[in-house]
C-alpha positions in Angstrom: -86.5 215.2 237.1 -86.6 217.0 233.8 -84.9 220.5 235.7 -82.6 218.0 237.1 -81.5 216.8 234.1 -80.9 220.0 232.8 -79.1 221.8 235.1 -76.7 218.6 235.2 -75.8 218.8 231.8 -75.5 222.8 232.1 -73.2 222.1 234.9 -70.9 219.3 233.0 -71.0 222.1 229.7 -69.9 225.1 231.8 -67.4 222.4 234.0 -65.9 221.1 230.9 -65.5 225.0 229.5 -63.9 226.9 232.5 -61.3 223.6 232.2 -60.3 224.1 228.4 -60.5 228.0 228.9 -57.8 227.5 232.1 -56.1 225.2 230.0 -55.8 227.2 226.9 -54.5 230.2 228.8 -51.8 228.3 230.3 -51.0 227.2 226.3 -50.6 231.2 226.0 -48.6 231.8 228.5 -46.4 228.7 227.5 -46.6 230.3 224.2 -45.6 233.7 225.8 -42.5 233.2 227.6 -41.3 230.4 224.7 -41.4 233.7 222.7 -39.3 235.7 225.1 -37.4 233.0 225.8 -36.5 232.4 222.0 -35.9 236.3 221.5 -33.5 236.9 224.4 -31.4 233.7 223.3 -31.4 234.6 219.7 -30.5 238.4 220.9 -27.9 237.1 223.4 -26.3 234.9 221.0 -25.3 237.4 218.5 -22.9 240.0 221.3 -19.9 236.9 221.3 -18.3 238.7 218.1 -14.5 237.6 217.3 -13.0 241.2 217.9 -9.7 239.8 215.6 -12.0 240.0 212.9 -14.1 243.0 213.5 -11.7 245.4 213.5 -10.7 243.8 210.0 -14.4 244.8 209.0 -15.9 241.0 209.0 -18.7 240.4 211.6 -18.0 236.5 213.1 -19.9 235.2 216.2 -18.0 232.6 218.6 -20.1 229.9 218.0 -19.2 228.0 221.6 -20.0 231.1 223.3 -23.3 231.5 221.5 -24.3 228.0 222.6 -23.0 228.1 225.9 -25.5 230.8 226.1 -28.3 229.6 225.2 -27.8 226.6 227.5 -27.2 228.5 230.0 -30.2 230.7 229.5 -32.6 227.2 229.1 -31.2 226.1 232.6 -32.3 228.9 233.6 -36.0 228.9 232.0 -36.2 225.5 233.2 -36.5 226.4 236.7 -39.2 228.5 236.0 -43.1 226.5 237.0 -43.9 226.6 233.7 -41.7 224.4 232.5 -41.5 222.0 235.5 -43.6 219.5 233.8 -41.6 219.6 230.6 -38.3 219.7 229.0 -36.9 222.7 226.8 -34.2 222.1 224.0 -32.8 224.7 221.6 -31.3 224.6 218.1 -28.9 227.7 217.2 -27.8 228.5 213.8 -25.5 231.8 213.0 -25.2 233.4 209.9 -21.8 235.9 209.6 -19.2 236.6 207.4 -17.4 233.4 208.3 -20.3 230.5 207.6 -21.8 232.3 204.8 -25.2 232.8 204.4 -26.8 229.9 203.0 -30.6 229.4 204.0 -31.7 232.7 204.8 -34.2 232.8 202.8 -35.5 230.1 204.8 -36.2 232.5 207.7 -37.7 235.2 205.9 -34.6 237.6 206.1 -34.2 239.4 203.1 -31.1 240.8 203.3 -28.0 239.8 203.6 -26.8 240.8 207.4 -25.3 238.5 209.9 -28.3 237.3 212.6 -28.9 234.5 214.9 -31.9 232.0 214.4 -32.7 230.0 217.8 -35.7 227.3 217.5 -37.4 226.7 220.9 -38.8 223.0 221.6 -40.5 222.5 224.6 -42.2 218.5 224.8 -44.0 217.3 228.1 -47.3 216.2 229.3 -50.3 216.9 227.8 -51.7 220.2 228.5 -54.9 219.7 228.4 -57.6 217.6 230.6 -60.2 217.0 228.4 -59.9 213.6 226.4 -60.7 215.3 223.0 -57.9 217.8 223.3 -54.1 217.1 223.3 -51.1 219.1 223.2 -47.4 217.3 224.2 -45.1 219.9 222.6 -44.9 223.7 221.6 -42.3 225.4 219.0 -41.2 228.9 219.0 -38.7 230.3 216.7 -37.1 233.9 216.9 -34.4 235.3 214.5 -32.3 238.4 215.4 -30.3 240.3 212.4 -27.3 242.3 213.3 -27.7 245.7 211.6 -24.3 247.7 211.8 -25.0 251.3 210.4 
């Protein structure tokens, strides 16, 4: 009875750590492509420049564009099985000529350059099984300076 005992609680140990170790790696793959994600939209969002104002040496991003963008990249993300389960929601801010460049500091960005900040939020179920773990909601946040040289 003893050796039964045993290898029942050896089984629920090594059950209960195969669970969190497939759970956790599904966190870093969330993690992964959140990351991605985050740098292509903040990449993407800075190439809608005003031309009007380039050629008079001022860098200014269409901001509609930008957004439309990123939404429609999210759409796109959305589809994806990762994020099945969940929902993904974005928050652009744009720094250029034009809005200034108030709160940079903010995002670690030391000079003063025009760039793209886009904060990733994705919120769903929890995702993972065991009672004494719980994650609902990951954040990701990627900035991309536009360096003109």
């Amino acid at each position: 009875m003893k050796t039964f005992l045993t290898f029942l609680g050896l089984l629920v140990v090594c059950l209960s750590l195969l669970c969190f170790t497939s759970d956790m790696d599904r966190y870093a793959k969330l993690q992964l492509h959140m990351k991605a994600l985050a740098e292509e939209c903040a990449a993407g969002s800075v190439l809608f420049t005003d031309d009007l104002a380039y050629s008079q040496g001022l860098v200014v991003f269409r901001e509609s564009d930008a957004r439309d963008y990123v939404e429609f990249m999210l759409s796109k993300a959305e589809s994806e099985p990762l994020y099945l389960r969940g929902s993904l929601s974005a928050e652009l801010r744009l720094f250029d000529d034009e809005k200034g460049y108030d709160g940079l500091i903010a995002y670690h960005v030391r000079q003063i350059r025009p760039c793209s900040v886009v904060r990733l939020s994705w919120s769903g179920p929890d995702l993972f099984r065991l009672p004494f773990f719980s994650l609902t909601g990951a954040k990701r946040t990627a900035v991309y300076e536009w360096v003109d040289e």
